[in-house]
C-alpha positions as CSV (number, residue, x, y, z in Angstrom):
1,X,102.6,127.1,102.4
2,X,104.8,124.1,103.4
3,X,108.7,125.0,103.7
4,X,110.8,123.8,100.3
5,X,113.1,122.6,103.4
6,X,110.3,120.6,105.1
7,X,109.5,119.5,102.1
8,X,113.2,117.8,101.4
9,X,113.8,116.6,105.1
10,X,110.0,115.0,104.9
11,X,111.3,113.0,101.8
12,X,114.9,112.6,103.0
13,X,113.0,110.6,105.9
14,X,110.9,108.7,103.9
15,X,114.0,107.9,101.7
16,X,115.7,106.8,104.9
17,X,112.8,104.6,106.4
18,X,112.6,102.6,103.4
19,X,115.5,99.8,103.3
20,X,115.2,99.6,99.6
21,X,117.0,102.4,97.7
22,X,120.6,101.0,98.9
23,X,119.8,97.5,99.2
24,X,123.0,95.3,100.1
25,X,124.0,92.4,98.4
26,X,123.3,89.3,100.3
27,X,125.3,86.1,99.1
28,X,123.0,82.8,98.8
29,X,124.1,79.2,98.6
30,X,122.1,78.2,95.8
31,X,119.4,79.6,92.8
32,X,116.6,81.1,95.0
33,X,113.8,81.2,91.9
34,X,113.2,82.6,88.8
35,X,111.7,86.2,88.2
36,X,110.5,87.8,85.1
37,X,109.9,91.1,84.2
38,X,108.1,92.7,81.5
39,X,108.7,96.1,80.5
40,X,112.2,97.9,80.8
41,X,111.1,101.6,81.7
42,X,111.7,103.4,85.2
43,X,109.8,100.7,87.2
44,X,111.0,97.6,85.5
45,X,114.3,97.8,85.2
46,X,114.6,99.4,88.9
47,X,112.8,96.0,90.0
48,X,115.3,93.9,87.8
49,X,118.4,95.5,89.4
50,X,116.9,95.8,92.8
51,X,116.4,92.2,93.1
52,X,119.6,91.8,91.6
53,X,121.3,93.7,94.6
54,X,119.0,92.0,97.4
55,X,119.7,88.7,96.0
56,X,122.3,87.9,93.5
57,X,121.3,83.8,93.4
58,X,117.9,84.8,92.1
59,X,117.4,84.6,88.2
60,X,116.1,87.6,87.1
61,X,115.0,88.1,83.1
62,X,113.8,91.4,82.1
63,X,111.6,91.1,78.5
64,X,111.6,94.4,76.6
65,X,110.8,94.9,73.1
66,X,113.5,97.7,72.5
67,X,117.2,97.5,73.4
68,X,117.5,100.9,74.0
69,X,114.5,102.7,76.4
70,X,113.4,106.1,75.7
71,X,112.3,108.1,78.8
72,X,109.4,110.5,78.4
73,X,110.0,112.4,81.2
74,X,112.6,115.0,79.3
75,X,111.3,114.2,75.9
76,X,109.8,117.3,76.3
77,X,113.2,118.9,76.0
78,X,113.5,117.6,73.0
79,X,110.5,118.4,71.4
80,X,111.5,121.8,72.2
81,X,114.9,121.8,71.0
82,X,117.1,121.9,74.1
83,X,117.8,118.0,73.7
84,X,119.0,115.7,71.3
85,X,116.7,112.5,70.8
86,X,119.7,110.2,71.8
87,X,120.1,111.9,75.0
88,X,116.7,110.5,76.5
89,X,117.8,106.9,75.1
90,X,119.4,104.4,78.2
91,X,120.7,100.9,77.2
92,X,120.1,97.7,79.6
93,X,124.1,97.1,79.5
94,X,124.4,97.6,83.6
95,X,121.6,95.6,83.9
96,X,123.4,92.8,81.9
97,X,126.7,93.0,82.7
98,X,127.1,94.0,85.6
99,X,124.2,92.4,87.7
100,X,123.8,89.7,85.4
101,X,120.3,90.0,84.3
102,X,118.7,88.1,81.3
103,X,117.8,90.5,78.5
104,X,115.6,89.2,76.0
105,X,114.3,92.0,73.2
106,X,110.7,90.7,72.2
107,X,107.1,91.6,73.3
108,X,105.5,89.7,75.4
109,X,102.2,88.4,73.9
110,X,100.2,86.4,77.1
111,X,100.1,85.5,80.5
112,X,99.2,82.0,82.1
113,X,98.8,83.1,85.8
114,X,97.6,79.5,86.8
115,X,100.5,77.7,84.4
116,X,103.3,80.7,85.7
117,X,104.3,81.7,82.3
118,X,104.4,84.1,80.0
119,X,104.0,83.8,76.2
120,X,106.7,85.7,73.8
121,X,105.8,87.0,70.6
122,X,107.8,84.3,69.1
123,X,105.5,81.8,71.0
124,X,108.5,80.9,73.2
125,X,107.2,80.3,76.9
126,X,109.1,81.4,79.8
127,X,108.3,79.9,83.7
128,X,108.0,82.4,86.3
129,X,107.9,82.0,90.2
130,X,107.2,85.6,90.4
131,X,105.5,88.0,87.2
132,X,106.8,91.5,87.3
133,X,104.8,93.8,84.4
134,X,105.7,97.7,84.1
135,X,103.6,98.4,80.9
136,X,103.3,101.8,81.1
137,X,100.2,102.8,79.3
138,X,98.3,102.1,76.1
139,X,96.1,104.3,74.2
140,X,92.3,104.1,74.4
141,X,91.6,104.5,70.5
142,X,87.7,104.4,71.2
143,X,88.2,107.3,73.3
144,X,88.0,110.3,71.0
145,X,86.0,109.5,67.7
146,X,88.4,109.5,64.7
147,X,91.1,109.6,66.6
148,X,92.9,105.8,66.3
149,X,97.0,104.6,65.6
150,X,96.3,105.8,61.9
151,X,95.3,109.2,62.7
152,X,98.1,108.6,65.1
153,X,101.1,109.0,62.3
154,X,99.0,112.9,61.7
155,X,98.4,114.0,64.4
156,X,100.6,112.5,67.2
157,X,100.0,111.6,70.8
158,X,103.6,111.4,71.7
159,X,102.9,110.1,74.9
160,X,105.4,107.6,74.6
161,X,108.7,108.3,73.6
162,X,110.4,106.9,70.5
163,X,109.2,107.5,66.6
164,X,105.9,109.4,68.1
165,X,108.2,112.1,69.4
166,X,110.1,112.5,66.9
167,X,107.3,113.3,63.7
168,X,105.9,115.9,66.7
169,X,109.3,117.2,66.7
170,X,110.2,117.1,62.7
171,X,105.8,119.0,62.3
172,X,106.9,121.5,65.2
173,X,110.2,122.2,62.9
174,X,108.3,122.6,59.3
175,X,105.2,124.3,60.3
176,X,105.4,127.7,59.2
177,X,105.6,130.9,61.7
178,X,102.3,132.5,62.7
179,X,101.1,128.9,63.0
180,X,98.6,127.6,65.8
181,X,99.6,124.3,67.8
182,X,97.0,122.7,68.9
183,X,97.1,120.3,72.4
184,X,93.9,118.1,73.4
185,X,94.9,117.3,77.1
186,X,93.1,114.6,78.5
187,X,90.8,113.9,81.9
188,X,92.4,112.3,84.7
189,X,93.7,109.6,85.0
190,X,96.8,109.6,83.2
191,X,100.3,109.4,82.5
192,X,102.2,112.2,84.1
193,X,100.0,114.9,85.4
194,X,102.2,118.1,84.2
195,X,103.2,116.7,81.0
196,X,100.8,118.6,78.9
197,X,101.4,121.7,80.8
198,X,105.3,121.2,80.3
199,X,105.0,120.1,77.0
200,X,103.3,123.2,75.5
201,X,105.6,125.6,77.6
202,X,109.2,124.7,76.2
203,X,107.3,124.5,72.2
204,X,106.6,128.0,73.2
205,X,110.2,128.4,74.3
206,X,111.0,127.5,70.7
207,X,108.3,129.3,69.0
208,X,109.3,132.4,71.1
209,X,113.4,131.6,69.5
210,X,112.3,130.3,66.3
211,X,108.8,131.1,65.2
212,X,107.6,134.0,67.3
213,X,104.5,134.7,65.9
214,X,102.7,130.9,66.0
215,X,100.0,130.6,69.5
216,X,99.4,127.8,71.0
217,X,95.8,126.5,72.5
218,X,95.2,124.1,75.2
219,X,91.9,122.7,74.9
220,X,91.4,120.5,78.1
221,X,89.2,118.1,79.7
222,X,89.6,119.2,83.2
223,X,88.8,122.3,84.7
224,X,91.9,122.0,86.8
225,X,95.4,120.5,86.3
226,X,99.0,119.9,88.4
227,X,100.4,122.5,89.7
228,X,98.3,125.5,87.3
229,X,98.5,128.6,89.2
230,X,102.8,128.1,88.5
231,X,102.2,126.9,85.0
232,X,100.2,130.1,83.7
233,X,102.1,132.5,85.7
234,X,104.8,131.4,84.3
235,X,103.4,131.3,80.8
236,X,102.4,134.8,81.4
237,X,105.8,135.9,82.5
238,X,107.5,134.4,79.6
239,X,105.6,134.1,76.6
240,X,103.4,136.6,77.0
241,X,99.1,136.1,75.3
242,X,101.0,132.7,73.0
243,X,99.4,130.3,75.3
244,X,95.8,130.4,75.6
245,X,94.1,127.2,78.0
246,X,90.7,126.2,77.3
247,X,88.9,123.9,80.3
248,X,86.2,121.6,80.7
249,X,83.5,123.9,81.7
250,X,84.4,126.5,78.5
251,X,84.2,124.0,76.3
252,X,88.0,122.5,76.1
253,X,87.0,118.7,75.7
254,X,87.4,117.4,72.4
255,X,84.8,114.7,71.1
256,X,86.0,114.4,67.4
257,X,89.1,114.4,65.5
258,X,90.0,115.1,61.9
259,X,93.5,114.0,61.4
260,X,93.6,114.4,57.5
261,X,92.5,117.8,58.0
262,X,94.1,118.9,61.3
263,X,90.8,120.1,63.0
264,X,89.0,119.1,66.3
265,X,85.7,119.3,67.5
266,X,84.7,120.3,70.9
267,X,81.7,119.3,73.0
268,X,80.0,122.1,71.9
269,X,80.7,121.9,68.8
270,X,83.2,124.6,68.0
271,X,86.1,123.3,65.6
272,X,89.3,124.6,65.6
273,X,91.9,123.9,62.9
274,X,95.5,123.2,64.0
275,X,99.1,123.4,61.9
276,X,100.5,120.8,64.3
277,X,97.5,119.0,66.2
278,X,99.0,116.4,69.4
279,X,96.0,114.3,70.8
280,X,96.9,113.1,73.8
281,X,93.4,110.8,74.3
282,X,92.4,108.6,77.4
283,X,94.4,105.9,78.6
284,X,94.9,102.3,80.0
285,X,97.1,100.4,81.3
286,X,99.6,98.6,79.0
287,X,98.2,95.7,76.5
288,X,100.0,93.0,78.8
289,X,98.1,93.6,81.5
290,X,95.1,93.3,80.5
291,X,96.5,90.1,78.9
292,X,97.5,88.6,82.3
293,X,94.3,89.8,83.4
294,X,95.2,91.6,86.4
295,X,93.0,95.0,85.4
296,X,89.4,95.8,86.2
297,X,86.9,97.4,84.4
298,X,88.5,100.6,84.6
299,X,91.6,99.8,82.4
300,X,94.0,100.2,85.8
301,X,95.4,97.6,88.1
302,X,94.0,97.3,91.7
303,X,97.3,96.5,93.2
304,X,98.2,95.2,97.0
305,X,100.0,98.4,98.2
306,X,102.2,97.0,100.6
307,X,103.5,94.6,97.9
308,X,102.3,95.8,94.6
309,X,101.2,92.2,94.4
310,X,97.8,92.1,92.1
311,X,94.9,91.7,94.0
312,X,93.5,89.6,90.8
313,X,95.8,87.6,90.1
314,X,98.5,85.9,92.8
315,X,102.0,86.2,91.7
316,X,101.9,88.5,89.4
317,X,103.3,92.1,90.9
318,X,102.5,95.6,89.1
319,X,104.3,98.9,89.0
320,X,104.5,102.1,87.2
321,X,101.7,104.0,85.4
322,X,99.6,100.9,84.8
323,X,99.1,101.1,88.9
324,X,95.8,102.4,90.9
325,X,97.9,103.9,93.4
326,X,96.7,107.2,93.8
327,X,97.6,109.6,95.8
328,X,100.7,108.7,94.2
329,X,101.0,110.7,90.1
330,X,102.1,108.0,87.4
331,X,105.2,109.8,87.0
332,X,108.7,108.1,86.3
333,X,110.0,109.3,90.3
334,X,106.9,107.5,91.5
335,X,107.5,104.2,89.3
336,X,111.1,103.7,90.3
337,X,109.9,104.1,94.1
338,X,107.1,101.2,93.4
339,X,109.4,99.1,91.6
340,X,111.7,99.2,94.8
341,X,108.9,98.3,96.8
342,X,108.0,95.8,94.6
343,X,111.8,94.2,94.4
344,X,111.7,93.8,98.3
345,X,108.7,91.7,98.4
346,X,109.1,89.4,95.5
347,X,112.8,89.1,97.3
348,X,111.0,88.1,100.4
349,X,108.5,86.0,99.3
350,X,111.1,83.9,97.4
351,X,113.4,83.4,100.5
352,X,110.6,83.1,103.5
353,X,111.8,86.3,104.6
354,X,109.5,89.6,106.0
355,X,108.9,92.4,103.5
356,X,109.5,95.4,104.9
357,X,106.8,98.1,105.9
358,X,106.9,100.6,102.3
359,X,107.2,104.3,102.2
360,X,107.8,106.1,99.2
361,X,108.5,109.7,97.7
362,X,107.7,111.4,94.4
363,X,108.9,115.1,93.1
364,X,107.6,116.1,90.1
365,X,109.7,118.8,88.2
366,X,108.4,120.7,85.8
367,X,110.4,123.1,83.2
368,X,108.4,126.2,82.0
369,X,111.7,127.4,80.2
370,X,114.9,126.4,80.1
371,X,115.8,128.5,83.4
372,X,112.9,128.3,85.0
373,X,112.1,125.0,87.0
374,X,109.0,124.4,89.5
375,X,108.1,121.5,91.0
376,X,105.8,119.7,93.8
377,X,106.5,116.7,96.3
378,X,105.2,114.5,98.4
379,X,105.8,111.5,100.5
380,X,103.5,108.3,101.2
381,X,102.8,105.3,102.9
382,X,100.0,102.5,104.1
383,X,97.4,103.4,106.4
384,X,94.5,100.8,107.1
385,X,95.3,99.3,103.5
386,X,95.4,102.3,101.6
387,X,98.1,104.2,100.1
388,X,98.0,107.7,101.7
389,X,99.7,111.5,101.3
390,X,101.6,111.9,104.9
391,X,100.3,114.7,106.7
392,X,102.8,117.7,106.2
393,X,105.0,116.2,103.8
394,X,104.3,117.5,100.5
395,X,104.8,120.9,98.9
396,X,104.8,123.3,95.4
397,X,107.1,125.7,94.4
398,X,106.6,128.9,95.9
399,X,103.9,131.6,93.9
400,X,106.5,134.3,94.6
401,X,109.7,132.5,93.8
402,X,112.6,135.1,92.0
403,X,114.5,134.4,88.7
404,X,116.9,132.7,91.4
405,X,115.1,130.8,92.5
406,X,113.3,129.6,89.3
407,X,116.9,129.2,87.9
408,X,117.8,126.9,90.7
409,X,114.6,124.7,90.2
410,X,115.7,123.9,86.8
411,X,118.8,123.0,87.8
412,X,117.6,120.7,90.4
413,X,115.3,119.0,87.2
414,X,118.8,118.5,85.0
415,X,120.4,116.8,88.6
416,X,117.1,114.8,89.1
417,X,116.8,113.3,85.7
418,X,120.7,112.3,85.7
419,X,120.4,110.6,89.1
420,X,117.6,108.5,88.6
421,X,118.6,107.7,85.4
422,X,122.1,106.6,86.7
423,X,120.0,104.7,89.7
424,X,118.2,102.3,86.9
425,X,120.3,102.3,83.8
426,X,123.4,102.9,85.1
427,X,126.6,105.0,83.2
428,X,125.4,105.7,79.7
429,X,128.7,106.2,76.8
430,X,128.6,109.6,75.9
């Protein structure tokens, strides 16, 4: 068992190695080139502001479809009734005001890597000297049969946040008590590793409040997931027999979906019938990618680690879930970390300066109840071309934690949240 306080000095130094987290600003004599960004999540807009900081002369335009950005990471809060929706919501005004970045609300529809420009949904064209996307994910609708963006608005994925989250919240508040959620958790890869497992343990933190008598069912493609052993000890602890987790090998995957009618089929061929049914299904990278085609056959983008430069497509720089940067989760701690990485380059390419050597950290905390916090770490860097897990560095929560210490953990999620949220968005009104 690694030490929590190896853990935190392992990442401290990783923090410290990495000239990027408290970049200075350096005064220029004139505009040093144009950067735009698409996607205004924990990787983009780090990037926008980043730059921003390293080099105020360079113009930077960030294009995101909403002007407001909703964080998954603690929409699971809301979902089970310790947050309001507005809470999880950031604005771009910092961004704006304060660092002077272009905001432009629209989705972006195409890429021209060999022109350098990007294509708005209005059919407005926008020059680039360097492409930042942070797409996040997209659903694979041929992944599960019947399960597509109609069956969507029945049985929700909620796997990113905004009107999604909210009908999974308003069916969690009218189903009935002595009702069965339902959760299909997808095979790896995909957007934040623990969500599922987090996700289903603060609904039964409401059930337990509100509706003690409904279960919940897991029924999972993997016969293993983040951080487990923690997870159903915790369930166990807390909620008693309500959570019941269903893996690969006993027949957990799900191969068909009946929205209309709330039921599932597994490989096997059992159905089960749901009262609130959330489909998380496969994923890929996010639809602009692919547009600026910088994905392989995979749905993910190969990416240049020590840049996150595309190795398809020169130019064009990728960060966030849409990655293939494994070891590093596709969590939000991990994004904001790339987009860093990713702001120093672009800044160095554009001024015919060195990039320097990348590190990065990632904690993942996860809330099993509303005092009861565990989490895992990790630091990384680049080792013959590869991202790779440094020896030593990462770490869980301990097995035999007390309430104390549980109590603590959650705190630490609260502080982590606030602090990397302040980091890319900035002060929020209250």
């Amino acid at each position: 068992m690694i030490s929590r306080r190896k853990v935190i000095k392992s990442a401290a130094a990783a923090f410290a190695a990495t000239p990027l987290l408290s970049m200075p600003f350096v005064a220029r004599a004139q505009t040093a080139g144009r950067v735009v960004i698409v996607g205004g999540g924990f990787g983009g807009a780090t990037a926008a502001k980043y730059i921003k900081r390293r080099n105020p002369d360079i113009a930077v335009t960030l294009v995101e479809a909403s002007p407001r950005f909703y964080t998954c990471p603690f929409s699971n809060l809301y979902l089970g009734g310790l947050r309001d929706f507005d809470s999880i919501g950031h604005s771009f005004d910092e961004l704006t005001d304060t660092y002077g970045v272009e905001l432009i609300t629209e989705w972006a529809e195409g890429v021209d890597g060999d022109a350098h420009t990007l294509t708005l949904a209005s059919g407005e064209t926008l020059g680039y000297d360097k492409l930042l996307l942070s797409p996040g994910i997209d659903m694979r609708w041929d992944g599960i049969e019947g399960y597509d963006e109609a069956a969507a608005e029945l049985a929700p994925h909620a796997w990113k946040a905004g009107p999604q989250t909210e009908l999974l919240r308003s069916q969690l508040e009218a189903m009935d008590d002595g009702g069965l959620f339902i959760l299909s958790a997808p095979a790896d890869p995909f957007r934040c590793p623990p969500g599922p497992y987090e996700r289903v343990s603060l609904i039964a933190n409401y059930f337990k409040e509100s509706k003690p008598s409904s279960k919940i069912l897991i029924l999972d493609s993997k016969d293993a997931f983040s951080k487990q052993g923690l997870f159903q000890a915790g369930w166990q602890e807390l909620y008693g027999d309500m959570i019941e987790w269903v893996s690969l090998s006993n027949d957990g995957r799900v191969i068909r979906v009946d929205a209309e009618n709330l039921e599932v089929e597994t490989e096997f061929g059992e159905i089960h019938r749901a009262d609130v049914l959330n489909v998380i299904p496969p994923q890929k990278a996010g639809f602009i990618a692919e547009a600026a085609g910088v994905t392989n056959e995979g749905g993910w983008v190969p990416i240049n680690p020590e840049t996150f430069e595309s190795q398809q497509v020169s130019d064009i720089y990728v960060v966030g879930d849409a990655t293939i940067a494994a070891p590093m989760p596709k969590s939000g701690f991990s994004a904001n970390a790339q987009g860093k990485v990713a702001a120093s380059a672009i800044v160095a390419a554009l001024t015919g300066e060195e990039a320097p050597a990348p590190s990065w950290a990632n904690t993942c905390y996860s809330l099993i109840g509303p005092e009861y916090g565990i989490s895992v770490a990790g630091v990384y860097r680049v080792e013959n071309g590869e991202i790779i897990s440094v020896e030593g560095s990462g770490g869980v929560s301990p097995a035999e934690a007390d309430a104390e210490f549980r109590a603590a953990e959650a705190r630490y999620a609260v502080g982590w949240y606030d602090a990397i949220t302040q980091d890319i968005w900035g002060s929020q009104p209250a």
